[in-house]
C-alpha positions as a Markdown table, in Angstrom:
| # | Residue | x | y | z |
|---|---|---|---|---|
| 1 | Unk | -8.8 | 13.7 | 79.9 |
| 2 | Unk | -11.9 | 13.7 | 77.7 |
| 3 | Unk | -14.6 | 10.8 | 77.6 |
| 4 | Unk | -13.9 | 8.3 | 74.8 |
| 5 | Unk | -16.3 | 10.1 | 72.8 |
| 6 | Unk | -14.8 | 13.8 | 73.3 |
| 7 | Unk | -12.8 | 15.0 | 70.6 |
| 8 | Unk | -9.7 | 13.1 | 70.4 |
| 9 | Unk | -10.7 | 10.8 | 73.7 |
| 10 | Unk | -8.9 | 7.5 | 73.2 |
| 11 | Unk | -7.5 | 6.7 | 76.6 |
| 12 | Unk | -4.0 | 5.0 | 74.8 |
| 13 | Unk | -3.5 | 7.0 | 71.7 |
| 14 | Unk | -3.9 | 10.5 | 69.7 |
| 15 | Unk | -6.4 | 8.9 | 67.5 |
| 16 | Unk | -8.2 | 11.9 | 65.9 |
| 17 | Unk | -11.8 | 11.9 | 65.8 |
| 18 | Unk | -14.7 | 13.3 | 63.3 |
| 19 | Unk | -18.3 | 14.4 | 63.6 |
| 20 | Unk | -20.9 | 12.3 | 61.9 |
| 21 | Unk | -24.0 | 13.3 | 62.0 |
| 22 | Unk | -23.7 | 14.4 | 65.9 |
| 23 | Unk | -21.4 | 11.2 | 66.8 |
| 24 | Unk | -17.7 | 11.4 | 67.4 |
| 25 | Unk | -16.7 | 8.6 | 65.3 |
| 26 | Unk | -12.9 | 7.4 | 65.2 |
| 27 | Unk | -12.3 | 7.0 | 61.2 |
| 28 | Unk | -9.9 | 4.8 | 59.8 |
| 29 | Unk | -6.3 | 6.7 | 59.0 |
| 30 | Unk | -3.1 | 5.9 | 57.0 |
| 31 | Unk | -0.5 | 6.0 | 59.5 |
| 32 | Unk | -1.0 | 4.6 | 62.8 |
| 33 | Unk | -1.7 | 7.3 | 65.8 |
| 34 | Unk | 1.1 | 8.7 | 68.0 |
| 35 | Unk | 0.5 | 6.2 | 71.3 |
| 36 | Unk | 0.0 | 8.2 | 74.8 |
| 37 | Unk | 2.5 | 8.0 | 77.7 |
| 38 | Unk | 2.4 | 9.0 | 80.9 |
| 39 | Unk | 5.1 | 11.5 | 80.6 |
| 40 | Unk | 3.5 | 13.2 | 77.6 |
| 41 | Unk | -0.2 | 13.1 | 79.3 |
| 42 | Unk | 1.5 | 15.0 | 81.9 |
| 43 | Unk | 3.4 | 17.5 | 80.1 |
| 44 | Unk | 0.2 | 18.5 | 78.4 |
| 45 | Unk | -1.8 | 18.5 | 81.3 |
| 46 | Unk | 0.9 | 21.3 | 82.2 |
| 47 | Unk | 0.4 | 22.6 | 79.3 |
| 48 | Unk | -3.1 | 23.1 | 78.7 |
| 49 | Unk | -3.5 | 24.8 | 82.4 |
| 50 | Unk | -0.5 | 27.2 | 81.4 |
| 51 | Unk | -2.0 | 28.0 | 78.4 |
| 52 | Unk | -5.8 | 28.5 | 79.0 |
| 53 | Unk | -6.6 | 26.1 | 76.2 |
| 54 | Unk | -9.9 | 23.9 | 76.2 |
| 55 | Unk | -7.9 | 21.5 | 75.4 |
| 56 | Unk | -4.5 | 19.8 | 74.0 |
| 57 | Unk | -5.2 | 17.3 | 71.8 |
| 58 | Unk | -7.9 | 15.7 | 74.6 |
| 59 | Unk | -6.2 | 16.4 | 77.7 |
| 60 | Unk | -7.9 | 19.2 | 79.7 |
| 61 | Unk | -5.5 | 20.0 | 82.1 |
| 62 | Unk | -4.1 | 18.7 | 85.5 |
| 63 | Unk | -5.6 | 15.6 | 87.1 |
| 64 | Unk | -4.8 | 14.8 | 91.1 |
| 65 | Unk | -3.9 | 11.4 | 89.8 |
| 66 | Unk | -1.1 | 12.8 | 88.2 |
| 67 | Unk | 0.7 | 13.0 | 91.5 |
| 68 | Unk | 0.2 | 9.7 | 92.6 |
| 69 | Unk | 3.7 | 8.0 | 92.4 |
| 70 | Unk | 3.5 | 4.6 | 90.8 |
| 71 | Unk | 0.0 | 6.1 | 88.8 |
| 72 | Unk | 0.9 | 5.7 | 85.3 |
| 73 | Unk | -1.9 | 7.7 | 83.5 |
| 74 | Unk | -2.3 | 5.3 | 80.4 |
| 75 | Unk | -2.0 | 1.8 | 81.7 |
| 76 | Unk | -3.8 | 2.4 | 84.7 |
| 77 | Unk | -7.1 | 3.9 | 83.3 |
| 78 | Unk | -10.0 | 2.4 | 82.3 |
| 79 | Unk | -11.5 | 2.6 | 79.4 |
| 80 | Unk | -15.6 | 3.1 | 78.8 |
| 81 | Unk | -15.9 | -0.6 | 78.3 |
| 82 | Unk | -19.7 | -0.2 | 77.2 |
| 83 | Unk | -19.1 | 3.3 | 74.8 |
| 84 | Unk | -16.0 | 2.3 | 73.7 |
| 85 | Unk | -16.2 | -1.7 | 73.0 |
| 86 | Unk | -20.1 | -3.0 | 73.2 |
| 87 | Unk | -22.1 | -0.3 | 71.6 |
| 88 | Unk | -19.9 | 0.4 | 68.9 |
| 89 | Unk | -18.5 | -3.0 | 68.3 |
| 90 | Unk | -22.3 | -4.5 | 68.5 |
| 91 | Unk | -23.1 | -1.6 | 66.1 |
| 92 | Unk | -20.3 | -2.3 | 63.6 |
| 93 | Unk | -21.4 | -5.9 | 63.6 |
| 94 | Unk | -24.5 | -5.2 | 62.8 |
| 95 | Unk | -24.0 | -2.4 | 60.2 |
| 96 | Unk | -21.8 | -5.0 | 58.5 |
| 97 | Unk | -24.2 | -8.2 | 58.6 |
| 98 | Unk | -27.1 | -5.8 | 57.4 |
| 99 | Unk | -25.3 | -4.3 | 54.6 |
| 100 | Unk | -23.3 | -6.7 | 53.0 |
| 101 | Unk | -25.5 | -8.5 | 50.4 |
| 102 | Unk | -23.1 | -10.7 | 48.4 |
| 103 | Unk | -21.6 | -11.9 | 51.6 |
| 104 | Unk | -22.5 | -15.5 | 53.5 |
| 105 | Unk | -23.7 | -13.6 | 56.7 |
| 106 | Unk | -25.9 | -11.2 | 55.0 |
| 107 | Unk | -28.8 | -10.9 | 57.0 |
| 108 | Unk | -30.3 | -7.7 | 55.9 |
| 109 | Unk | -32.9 | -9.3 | 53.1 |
| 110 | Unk | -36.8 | -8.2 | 54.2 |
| 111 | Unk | -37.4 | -11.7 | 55.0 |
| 112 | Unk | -35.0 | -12.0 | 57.7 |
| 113 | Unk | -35.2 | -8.5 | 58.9 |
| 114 | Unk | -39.2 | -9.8 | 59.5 |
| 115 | Unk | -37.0 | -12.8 | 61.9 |
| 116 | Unk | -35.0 | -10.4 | 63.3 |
| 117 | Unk | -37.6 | -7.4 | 64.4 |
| 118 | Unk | -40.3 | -10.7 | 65.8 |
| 119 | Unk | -37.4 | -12.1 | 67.9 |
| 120 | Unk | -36.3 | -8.2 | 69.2 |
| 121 | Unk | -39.8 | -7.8 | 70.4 |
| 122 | Unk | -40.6 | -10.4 | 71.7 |
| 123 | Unk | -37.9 | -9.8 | 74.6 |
| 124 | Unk | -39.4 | -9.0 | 77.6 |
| 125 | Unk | -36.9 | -7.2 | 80.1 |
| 126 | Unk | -37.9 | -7.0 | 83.9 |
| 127 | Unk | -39.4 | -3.5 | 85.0 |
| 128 | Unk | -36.4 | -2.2 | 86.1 |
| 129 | Unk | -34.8 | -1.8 | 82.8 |
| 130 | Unk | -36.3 | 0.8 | 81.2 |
| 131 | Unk | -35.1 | 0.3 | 77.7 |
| 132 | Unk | -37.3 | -1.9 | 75.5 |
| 133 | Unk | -36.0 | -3.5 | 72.2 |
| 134 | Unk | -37.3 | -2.2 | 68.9 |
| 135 | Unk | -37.7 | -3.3 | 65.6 |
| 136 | Unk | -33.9 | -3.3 | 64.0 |
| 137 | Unk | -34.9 | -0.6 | 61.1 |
| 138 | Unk | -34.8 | 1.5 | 64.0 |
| 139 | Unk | -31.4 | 1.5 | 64.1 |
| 140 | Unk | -29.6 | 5.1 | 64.8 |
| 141 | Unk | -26.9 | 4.6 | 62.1 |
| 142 | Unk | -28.4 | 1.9 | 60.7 |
């Protein structure tokens, strides 16, 4: 199966994805998406080997897991807790908190942006982390 952020890469569901920008996003559709089973992931995991396709609709093709007897290959894998929940959930939070001016939570005036960036840089991570905070303009989607 592909990463959550492959083309079509949602571990439960055939969620279709888009390009934005150079990110697989997961945009918000009408109906809801056809949910994954174990029976179907196999079947096209067949499928995609027999056929020499990349992929089929994000399944690349057999897994060894698949012949583990009480696996089932939706309910038992686990998802990229850190792509798939923190960075984008922290990410939608703060898009919405920033952008949102007639809202009670807006935090996005110049003002508090100035509160926001002091406290960012004033965190001082030990040396082993090697990612520092930055101001918040510097946002990659922001």
């Amino acid at each position: 199966m592909k990463k959550f952020n492959g083309t079509d890469g949602c571990t439960y569901c055939e969620h279709p994805t888009v390009s934005v920008d150079g990110v697989r996003k997961y945009p918000i559709i009408l109906l809801p998406p056809v949910p994954r089973s174990d029976e179907l992931i196999k079947q096209k995991m067949i499928f995609a080997h027999n056929s020499n396709l990349k992929d089929v609709i994000g399944i690349k093709g057999p897994s060894s897991l698949m012949n583990l007897k009480h696996f089932d290959l939706v309910n038992r894998m686990i998802v990229d807790f850190m792509h798939a929940c923190l960075l984008g959930v922290t990410d939608l939070y703060t898009t919405i908190i920033l952008t949102n001016a007639k809202k009670k939570y807006y935090v996005g005036s110049p003002n508090k942006l100035h509160i926001i960036d002091q406290r960012l840089l004033s965190i001082r991570p030990p040396n082993c982390i090697a990612k520092i905070s930055r101001r918040i303009g510097l946002r990659q989607n922001g």
